[in-house]
C-alpha positions as CSV (number, residue, x, y, z in Angstrom):
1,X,44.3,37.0,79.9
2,X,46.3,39.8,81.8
3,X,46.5,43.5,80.3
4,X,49.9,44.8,80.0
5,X,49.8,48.4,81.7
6,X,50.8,51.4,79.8
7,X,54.3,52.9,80.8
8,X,53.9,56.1,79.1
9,X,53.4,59.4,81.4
10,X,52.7,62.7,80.8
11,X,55.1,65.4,80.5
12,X,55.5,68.1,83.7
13,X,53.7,71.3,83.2
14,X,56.6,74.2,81.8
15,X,57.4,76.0,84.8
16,X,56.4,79.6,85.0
17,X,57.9,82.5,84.3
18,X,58.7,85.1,87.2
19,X,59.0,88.4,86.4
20,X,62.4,90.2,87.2
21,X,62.6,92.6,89.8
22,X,61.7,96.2,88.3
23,X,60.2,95.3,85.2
24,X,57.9,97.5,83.8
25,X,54.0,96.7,85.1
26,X,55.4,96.3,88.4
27,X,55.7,98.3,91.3
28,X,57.4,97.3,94.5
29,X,54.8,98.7,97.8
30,X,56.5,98.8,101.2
31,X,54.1,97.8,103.6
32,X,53.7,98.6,107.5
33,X,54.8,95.5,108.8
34,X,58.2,95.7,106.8
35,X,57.3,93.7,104.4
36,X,57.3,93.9,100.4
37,X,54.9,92.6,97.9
38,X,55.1,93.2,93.5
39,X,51.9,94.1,92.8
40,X,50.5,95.3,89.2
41,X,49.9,98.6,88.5
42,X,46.4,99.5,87.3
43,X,46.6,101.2,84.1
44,X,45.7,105.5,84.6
45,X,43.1,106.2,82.3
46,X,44.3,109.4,80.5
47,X,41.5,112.0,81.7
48,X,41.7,115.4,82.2
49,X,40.4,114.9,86.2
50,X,44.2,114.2,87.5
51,X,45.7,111.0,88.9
52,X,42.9,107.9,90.0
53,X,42.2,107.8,93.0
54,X,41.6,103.7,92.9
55,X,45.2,103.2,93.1
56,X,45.4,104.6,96.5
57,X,42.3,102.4,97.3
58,X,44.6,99.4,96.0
59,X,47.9,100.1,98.1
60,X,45.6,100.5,101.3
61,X,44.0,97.1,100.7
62,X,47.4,95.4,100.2
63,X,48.9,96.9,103.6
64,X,46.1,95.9,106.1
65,X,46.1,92.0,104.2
66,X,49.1,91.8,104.8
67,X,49.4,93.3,108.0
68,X,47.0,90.7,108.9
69,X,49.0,87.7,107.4
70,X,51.6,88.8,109.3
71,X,50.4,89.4,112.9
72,X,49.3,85.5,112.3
73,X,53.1,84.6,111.3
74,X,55.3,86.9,113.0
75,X,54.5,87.8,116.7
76,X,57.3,90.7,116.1
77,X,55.6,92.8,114.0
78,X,56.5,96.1,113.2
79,X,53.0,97.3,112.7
80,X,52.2,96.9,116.1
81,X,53.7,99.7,119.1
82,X,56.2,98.1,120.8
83,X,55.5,99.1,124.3
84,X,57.2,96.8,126.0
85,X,60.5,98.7,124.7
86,X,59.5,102.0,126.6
87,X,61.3,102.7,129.5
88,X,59.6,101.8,133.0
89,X,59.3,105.3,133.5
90,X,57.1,106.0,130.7
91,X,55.0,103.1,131.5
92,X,54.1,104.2,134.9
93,X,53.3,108.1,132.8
94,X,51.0,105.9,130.3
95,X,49.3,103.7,133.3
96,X,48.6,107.0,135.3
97,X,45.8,107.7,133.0
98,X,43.8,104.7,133.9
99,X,41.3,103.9,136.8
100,X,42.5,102.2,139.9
101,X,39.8,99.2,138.4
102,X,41.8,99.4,134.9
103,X,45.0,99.6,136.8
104,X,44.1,95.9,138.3
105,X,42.8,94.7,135.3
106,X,46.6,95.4,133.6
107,X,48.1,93.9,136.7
108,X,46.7,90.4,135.5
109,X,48.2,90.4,131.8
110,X,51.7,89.5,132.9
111,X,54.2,89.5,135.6
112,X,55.9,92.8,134.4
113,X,52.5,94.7,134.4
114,X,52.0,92.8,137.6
115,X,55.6,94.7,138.9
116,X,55.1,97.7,137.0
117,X,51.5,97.8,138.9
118,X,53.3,97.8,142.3
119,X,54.8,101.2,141.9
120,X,53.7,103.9,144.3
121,X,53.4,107.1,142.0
122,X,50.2,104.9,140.1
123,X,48.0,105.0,143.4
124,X,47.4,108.6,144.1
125,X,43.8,108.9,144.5
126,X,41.5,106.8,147.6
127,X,38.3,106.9,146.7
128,X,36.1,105.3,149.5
129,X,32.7,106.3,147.8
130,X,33.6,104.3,144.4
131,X,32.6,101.1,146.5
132,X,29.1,102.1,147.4
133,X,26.2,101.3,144.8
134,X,25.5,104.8,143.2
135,X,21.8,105.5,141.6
136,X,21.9,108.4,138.4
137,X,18.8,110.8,139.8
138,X,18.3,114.1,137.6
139,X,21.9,113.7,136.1
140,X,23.6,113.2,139.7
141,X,24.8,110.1,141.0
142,X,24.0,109.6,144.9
143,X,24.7,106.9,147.2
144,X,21.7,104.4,147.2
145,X,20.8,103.1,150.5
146,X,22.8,99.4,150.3
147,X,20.4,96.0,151.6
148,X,21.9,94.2,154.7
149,X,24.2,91.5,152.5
150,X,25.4,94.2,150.1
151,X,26.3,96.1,153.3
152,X,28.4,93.4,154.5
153,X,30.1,93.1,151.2
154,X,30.7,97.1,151.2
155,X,32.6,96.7,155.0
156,X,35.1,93.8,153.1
157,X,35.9,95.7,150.1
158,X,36.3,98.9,152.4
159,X,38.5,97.2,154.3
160,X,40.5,95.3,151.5
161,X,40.9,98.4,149.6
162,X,42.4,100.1,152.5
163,X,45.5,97.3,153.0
164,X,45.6,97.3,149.0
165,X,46.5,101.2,149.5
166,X,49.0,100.3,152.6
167,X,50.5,97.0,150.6
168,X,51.7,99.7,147.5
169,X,52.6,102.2,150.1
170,X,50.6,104.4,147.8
171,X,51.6,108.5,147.6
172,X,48.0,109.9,148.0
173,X,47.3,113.2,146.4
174,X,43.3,112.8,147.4
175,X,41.3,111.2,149.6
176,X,37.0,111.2,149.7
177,X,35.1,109.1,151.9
178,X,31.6,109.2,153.5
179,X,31.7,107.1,157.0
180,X,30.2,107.8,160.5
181,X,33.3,107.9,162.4
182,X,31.8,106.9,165.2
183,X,29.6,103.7,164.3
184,X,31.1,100.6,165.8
185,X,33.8,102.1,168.4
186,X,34.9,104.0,165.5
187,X,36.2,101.4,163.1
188,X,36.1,103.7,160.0
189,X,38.2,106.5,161.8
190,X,40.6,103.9,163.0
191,X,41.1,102.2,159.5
192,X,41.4,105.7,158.2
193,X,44.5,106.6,160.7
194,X,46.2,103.6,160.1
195,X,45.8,104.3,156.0
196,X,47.3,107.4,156.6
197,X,50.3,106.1,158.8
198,X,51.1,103.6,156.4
199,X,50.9,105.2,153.3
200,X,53.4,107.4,151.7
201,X,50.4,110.9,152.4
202,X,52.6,114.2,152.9
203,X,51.4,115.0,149.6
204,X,48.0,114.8,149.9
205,X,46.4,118.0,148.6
206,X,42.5,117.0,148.7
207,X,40.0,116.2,151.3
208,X,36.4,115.3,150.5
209,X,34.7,113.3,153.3
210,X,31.6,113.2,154.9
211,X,32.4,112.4,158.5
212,X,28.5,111.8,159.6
213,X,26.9,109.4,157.8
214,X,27.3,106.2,156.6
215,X,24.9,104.5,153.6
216,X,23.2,101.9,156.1
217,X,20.5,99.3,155.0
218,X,17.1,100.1,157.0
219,X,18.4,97.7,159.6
220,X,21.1,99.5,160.9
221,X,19.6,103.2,160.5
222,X,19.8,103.7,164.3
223,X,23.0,105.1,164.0
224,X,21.5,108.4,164.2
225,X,20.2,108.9,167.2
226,X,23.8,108.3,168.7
227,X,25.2,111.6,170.4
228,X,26.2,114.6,168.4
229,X,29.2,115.3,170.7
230,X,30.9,111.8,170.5
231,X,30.8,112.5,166.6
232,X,32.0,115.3,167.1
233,X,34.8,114.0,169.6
234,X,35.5,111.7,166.5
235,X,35.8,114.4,163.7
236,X,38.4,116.5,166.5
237,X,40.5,113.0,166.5
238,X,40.1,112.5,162.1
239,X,41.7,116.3,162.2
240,X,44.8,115.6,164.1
241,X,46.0,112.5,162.7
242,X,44.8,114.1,159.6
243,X,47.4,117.8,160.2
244,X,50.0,115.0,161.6
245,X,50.8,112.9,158.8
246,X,49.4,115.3,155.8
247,X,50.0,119.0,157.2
248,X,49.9,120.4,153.7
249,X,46.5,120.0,152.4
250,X,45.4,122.7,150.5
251,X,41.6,122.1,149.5
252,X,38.8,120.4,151.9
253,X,35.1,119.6,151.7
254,X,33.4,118.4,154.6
255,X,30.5,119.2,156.9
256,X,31.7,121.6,159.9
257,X,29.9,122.4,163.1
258,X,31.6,126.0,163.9
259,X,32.9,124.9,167.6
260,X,36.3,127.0,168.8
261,X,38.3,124.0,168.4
262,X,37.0,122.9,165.1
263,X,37.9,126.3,163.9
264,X,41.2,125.9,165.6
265,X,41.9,122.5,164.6
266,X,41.5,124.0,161.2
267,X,43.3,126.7,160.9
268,X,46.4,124.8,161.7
269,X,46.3,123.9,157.7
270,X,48.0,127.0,156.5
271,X,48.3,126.0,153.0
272,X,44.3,125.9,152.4
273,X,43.4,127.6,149.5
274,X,40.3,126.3,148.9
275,X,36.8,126.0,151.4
276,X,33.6,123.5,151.1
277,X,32.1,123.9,154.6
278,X,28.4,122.4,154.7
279,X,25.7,122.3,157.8
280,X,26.5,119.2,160.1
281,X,23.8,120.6,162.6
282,X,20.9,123.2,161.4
283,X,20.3,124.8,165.0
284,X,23.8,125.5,165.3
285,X,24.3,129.4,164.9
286,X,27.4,130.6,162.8
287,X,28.9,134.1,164.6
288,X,30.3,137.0,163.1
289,X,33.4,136.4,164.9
290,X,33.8,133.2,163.9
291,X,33.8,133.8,160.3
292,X,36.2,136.9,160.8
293,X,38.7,133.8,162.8
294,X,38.1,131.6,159.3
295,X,38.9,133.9,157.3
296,X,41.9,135.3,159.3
297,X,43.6,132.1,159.6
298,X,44.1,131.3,156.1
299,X,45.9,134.2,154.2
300,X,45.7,132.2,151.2
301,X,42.3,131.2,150.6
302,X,41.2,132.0,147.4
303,X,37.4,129.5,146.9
304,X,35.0,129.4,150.0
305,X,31.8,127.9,149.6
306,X,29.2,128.0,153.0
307,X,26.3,126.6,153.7
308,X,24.9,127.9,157.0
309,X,21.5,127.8,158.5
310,X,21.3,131.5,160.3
311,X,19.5,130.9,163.6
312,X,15.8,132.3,163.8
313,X,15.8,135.7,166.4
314,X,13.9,138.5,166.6
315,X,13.3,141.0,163.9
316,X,15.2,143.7,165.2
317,X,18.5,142.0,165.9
318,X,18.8,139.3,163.3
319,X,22.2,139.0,162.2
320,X,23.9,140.7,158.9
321,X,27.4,139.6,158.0
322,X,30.2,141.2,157.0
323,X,33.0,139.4,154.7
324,X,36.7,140.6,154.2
325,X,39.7,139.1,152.8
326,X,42.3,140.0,150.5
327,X,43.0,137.4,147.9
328,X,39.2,135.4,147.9
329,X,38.9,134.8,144.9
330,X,35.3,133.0,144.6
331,X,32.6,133.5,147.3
332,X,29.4,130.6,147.2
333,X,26.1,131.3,149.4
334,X,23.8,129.6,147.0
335,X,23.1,126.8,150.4
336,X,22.5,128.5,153.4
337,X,19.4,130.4,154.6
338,X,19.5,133.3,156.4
339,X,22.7,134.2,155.6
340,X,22.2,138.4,154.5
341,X,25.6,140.0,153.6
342,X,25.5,143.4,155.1
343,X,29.3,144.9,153.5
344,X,31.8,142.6,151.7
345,X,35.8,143.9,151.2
346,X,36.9,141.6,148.6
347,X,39.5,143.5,146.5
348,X,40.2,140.0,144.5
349,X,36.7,139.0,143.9
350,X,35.9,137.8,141.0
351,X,32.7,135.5,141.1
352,X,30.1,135.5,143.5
353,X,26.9,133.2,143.7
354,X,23.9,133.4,145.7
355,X,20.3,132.4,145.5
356,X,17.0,133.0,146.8
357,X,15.9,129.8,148.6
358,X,13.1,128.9,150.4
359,X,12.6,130.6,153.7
360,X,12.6,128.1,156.4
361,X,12.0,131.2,158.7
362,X,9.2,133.3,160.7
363,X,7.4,135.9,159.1
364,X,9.5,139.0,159.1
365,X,9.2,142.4,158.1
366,X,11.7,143.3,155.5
367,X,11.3,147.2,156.8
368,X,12.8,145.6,160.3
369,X,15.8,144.0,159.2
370,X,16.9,146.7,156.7
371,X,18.8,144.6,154.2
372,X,20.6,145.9,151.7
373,X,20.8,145.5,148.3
374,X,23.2,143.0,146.6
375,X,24.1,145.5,144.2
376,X,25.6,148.4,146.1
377,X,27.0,146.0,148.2
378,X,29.1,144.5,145.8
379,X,29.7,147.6,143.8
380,X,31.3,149.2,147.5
381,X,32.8,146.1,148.0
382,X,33.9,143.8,145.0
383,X,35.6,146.2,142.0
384,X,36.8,143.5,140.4
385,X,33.8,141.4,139.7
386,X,33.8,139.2,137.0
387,X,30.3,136.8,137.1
388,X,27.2,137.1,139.4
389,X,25.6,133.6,139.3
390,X,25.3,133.0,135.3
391,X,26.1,136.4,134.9
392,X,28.6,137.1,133.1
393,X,29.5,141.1,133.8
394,X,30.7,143.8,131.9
395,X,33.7,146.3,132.5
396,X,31.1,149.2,133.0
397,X,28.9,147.2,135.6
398,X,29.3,149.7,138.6
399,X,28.1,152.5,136.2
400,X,25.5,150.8,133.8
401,X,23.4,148.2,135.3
402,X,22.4,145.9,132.8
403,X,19.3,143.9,131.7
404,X,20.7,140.6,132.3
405,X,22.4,141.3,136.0
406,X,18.9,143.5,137.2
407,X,16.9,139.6,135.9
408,X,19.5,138.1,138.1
409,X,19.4,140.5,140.8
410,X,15.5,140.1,141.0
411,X,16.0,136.0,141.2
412,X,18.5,136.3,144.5
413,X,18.3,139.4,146.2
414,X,16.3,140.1,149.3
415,X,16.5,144.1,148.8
416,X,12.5,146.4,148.4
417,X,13.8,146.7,144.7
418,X,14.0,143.2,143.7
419,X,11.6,141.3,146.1
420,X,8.0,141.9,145.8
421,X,5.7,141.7,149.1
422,X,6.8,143.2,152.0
423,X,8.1,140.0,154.2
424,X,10.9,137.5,153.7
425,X,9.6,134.1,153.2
């Protein structure tokens, strides 16, 4: 027997009711994406504390929902910066802040950044020494000594960074680099001359190089005993093509030996205003003279930093120097040894910093060499004298001598006053 089937059905559900627009209990919240949502009100508790506070808490939690939902459905939101709107001018500004490693990185997103990546004005800085494997001792990173494959790998990336430089036609501002320009018939000093050439470098302003050493792996550490002239021979060739494609560099830092025609070569940088010149041979003696033909060749200096090894004599003729110069600035012994100041004319003087290392020296009698005091030399010689060492000085220092500069006179001067025992060692 079949069943008959029921044809009755159930009635839709009433639809619901919307709430007009601006009814009271409502409140329309504009979001950050440009969106709107109604939302109710939560009812204010009459207190006497003022306004809740939860209703901020309830707008804020809306906003970021929705600005998720959003970013999901609409790739052109309004909450996010549209960078891509700036002008290319002030995306080069914003990509000037980053690291030449960033600055890759950005290159890969898309074929803008890619374009945007080739401009010149983002490459200003070639640093050579970001490619060596650094090791953190005592807070200072140094160059660890590199093992024969990672060595090999350092010579590729050097070299690749180089025609990544020349390829952007990069205006350099600074360069820094720590090669032996001699090692292998002077491959580094030839890839740094054709950098130069190629790039867009009459702007460069900074020089930091070390022009004698190379981080080798144990293998190759024979590089030393290869002449000192040649290297020298190599450093005369670095300063030319150096003055003839850059002649305005204002600041260097290098190792120096003190011949004539390094001072000469030099000097033909007139724009130098600032001085690193470090020890490239110990037994090489520094002469008045020449330090008189430093300083009289650059009318502008205003930093110089030395750090000479004084050749050992005897007692009665070892040598006390005499410093003049009209608009130095800052004046930094603290490296060399041997190095006694005998008068100083530094009208512009405002920081001075020395210390009292160890004496690599003979035995001398202090009586013999007669060395003055730091104190009266600088108060002849420095009115304007701001800071000795970490010593920050008072306007009354050349009358009153104060507790904290006679500590720090006792920690670097070589004087009878401030050195006990009778020798210098």
């Amino acid at each position: 027997m079949k069943t008959r089937r029921s044809s009755y059905r159930l009635p839709p559900p009433p639809p619901k009711k919307r709430k007009k627009k601006g009814s009271p209990g409502t409140a329309k919240v504009k979001l950050k994406c440009n969106l709107s949502r109604e939302e109710p009100i939560p009812k204010r508790k009459a207190t006497s504390q003022g306004p809740n506070p939860s209703r901020n808490f309830v707008v804020q939690d809306i906003s970021v929902k929705h600005c998720r939902t959003t970013r999901r459905n609409s790739p052109t939101c309004e909450a996010e910066f549209p960078f891509q709107n700036l002008p290319t001018e002030c995306k080069v500004k914003v990509f000037s802040f980053l690291s030449d490693i960033e600055k890759c990185h950005c290159a890969r997103v898309c074929k803008v950044w890619a374009q945007i990546m080739r401009t010149p004005r983002l490459w200003v800085n070639a640093d050579f020494k970001k490619l060596f494997l650094t090791v953190e001792k005592n807070g200072v990173e140094t160059i660890a000594r590199p093992s024969a494959v990672e060595y090999l790998r350092m010579k590729i990336k050097t070299r690749n960074y180089a025609f990544h430089l020349v390829s952007r036609k990069a205006f350099l501002k600074s360069l820094t680099f720590s090669f032996d320009l001699q090692e292998g018939e002077e491959i580094w000093l030839k890839l740094l001359i054709h950098c130069l050439h190629e790039t867009n470098s009459r702007e460069l302003s900074r020089v930091v190089f070390n022009w004698v050493h190379t981080p080798h792996p144990y293998m190759f550490s024979d590089s030393a005993s290869h002449s000192k002239s040649s290297r020298i021979l190599c450093f005369h060739k670095f300063l030319k093509a150096l003055h003839h494609a850059c002649p305005n560099v204002a600041s260097f830092a290098m190792p120096f030996d003190w011949s004539p025609l390094s001072l000469h070569l030099l000097s033909l940088f007139e724009n130098v205003k600032s001085l690193e010149l470090y020890k490239y041979w110990v037994f090489r003696g520094v002469s008045q003279s020449a330090i008189n033909k430093l300083l009289d060749q650059f009318p502008k200096l205003e930093r110089l930093k030395m750090e000479v090894a004084v050749q050992v004599r005897e007692s009665a003729c070892y040598p006390q120097y005499t410093v003049s110069h009209k608009s130095l600035k800052e004046l930094d012994i603290r490296e060399s040894n041997g190095f006694f100041l005998w008068s100083v004319t530094l009208p512009q003087l405002r920081t001075f910093q020395v210390s009292r290392g160890c004496w690599s020296g003979p035995m001398i009698d202090r009586d013999h060499l007669k060395i003055p005091c730091l104190y009266t030399v600088l108060h002849d010689g420095a009115p304007n004298l701001q800071r000795y060492n970490e010593c920050k000085l008072d306007g009354d220092w050349r009358v009153i001598c104060s507790e904290e500069l006679e500590q720090a006179l006792k920690a670097s001067c070589f004087c009878k006053k401030h050195k006990r025992g009778a020798l210098i060692y």
